[in-house]
Residue, then its C-alpha position, 0 to 999 in steps of 0.5 A: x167850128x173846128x172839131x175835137x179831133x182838129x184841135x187835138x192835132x193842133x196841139x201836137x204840133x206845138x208839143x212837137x216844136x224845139x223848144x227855143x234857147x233863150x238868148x244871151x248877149x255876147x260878151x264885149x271883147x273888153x271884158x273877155x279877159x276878165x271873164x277868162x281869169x275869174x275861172x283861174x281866180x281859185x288857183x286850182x291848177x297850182x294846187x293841183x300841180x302841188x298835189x300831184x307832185x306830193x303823190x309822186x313824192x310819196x310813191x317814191x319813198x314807198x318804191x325805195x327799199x332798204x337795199x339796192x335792188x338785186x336779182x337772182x341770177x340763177x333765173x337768168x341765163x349763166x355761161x361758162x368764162x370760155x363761153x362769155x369769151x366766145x361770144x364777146x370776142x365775136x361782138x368785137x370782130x371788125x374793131x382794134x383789139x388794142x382798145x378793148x378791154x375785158x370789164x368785170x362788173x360785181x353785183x353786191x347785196x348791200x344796204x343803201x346806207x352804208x359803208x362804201x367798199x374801197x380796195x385796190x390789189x394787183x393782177x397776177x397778169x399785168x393788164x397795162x400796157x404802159x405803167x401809171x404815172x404815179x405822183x408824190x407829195x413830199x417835202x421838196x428837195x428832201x431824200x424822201x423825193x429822191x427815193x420816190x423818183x428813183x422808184x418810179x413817180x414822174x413827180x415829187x414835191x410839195x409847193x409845185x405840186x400842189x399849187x398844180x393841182x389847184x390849177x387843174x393841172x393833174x398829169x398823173x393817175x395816182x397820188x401819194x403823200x408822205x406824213x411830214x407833208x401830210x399837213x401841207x394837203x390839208x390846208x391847201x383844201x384839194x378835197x374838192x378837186x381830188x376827191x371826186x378824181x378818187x385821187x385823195x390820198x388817205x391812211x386807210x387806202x394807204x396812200x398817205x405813207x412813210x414807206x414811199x418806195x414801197x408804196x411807188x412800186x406796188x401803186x405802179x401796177x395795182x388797180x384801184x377799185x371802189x362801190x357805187x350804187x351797190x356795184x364794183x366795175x373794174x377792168x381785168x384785161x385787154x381782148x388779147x388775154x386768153x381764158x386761162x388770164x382772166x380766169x386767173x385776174x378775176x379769182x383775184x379779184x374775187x378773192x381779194x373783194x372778200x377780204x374786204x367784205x370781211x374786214x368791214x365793221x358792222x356791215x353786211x354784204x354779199x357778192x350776188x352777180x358777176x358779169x364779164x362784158x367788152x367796151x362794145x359787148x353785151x354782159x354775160x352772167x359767169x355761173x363760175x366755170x372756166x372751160x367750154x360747154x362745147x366740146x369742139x371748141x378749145x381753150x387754144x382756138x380762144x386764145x388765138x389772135x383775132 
């Protein structure tokens, strides 16, 4: 007969045994993918999907602000024009300084919704090398044609004119249309082809004129320039310009930039940065100042030929 304490131990061993899984049988292959779809058959991960994408959505509205994002660039590094000029004229060492150029890039404070600022103005310094081809609708075989060529336009017409433009076949830069011939524009739609070019010619840009000559000759050497995304970028002057022509182009610039902001109706703008860079060069922020900060570099040794 077994004692108390043999029976005891027996059944600790049983009570230490794993306890055995219960067996399921596996599921045929012909019915594997249905049981795979049944998990899909709620459609969650579509509206999950949607979710997410409502989330994002949201979050963007509650980034975009009124305005167009500004920093103030008295935290930031400012320099001298002499000293921008240094520095970009080093980036540029090793490259043909006859395709470089001086870009100048205007930061505005402006709400997003808004008027656009349009302008154009000519440099006191002529930063062309060659003069725009300008072209000129106009009646054809008319006086006002004749002018337009003798004063400089590579093109004068109507019926040619436009029906090139349709065509794609725009070999001109600037684009000036007289009022008799104003209607004419309008009917063969070119907004579409035209606009995007910034090539339209409208009466508050002053390209639909009377006064042709005039408008020819200022056209031939002045820079148009228009906002985008609360920024204006215009170049001022090739690499071979010293400080004392850009900083001439730039008050310019500036100058007339202010005007326009004053001119417009019922919209508040200000000028925030202003960054001088190259075509290869970094930007550097202007503080407004024209001569060197060290005094052994001179205004001479950055005007020399590189």
């Amino acid at each position: 007969m077994a004692t108390p304490y043999q029976c005891l131990a027996s059944m600790a061993r049983l009570s230490l045994r794993s306890a055995t899984r219960p067996t399921v049988a596996p599921t045929p292959r012909i019915l594997a993918p249905v049981a795979m779809q049944t998990r899909y058959a709620g459609g969650g991960g579509k509206n999950m999907a949607k979710i997410r994408e409502q989330k994002l959505k949201e979050k963007r509205k509650k980034k975009l602000s009124k305005d167009f994002k500004s920093y103030d660039p008295t935290k930031y590094p400012q320099f001298s024009l002499c000293d921008a000029v240094r520095y970009l004229r080093a980036c540029e060492v090793g490259r043909p300084p006859q395709s470089i150029k001086y870009s100048l890039s205007v930061r505005l404070k402006t709400p997003r919704s808004g008027v656009v600022i349009k302008g154009r103005l000519k440099f006191p310094n002529n930063i062309r090398t060659t003069q725009s081809r300008i072209a000129v609708i106009c009646p054809d075989d008319s006086e006002i044609a004749v002018e337009a060529l003798q004063a400089g336009a590579v093109i004068a017409g109507e019926k040619a004119l436009l029906e090139s433009i349709k065509n794609g076949d725009i070999n001109f830069e600037k684009l000036l249309c007289h009022p008799s011939s104003e209607a004419a524009l309008n009917k063969a739609n070119l907004g579409r082809i035209l606009g995007p070019k910034g090539l339209m010619p409208s009466k508050k840009m002053n390209t639909i004129t009377s006064k042709i000559t005039a408008a020819v000759q200022d056209s031939a050497g002045a820079e148009e320039y228009r906002e985008k995304m609360g920024a204006i970028r215009l170049p001022v002057g090739p690499l071979s310009f010293n400080p004392r022509q850009l900083s001439q182009n730039i008050a310019a610039f500036i100058e007339n930039l202010k005007e326009e902001i004053q001119n417009l109706d019922g919209a508040k703008k200000e000028i925030r940065e202003i960054v001088l860079s190259t075509t290869n060069g970094p930007g550097f922020n202007l503080n407004g100042l024209v001569e060197p900060t060290d005094e052994k570099i001179t205004m001479a040794q950055l005007s020399q030929v590189m």
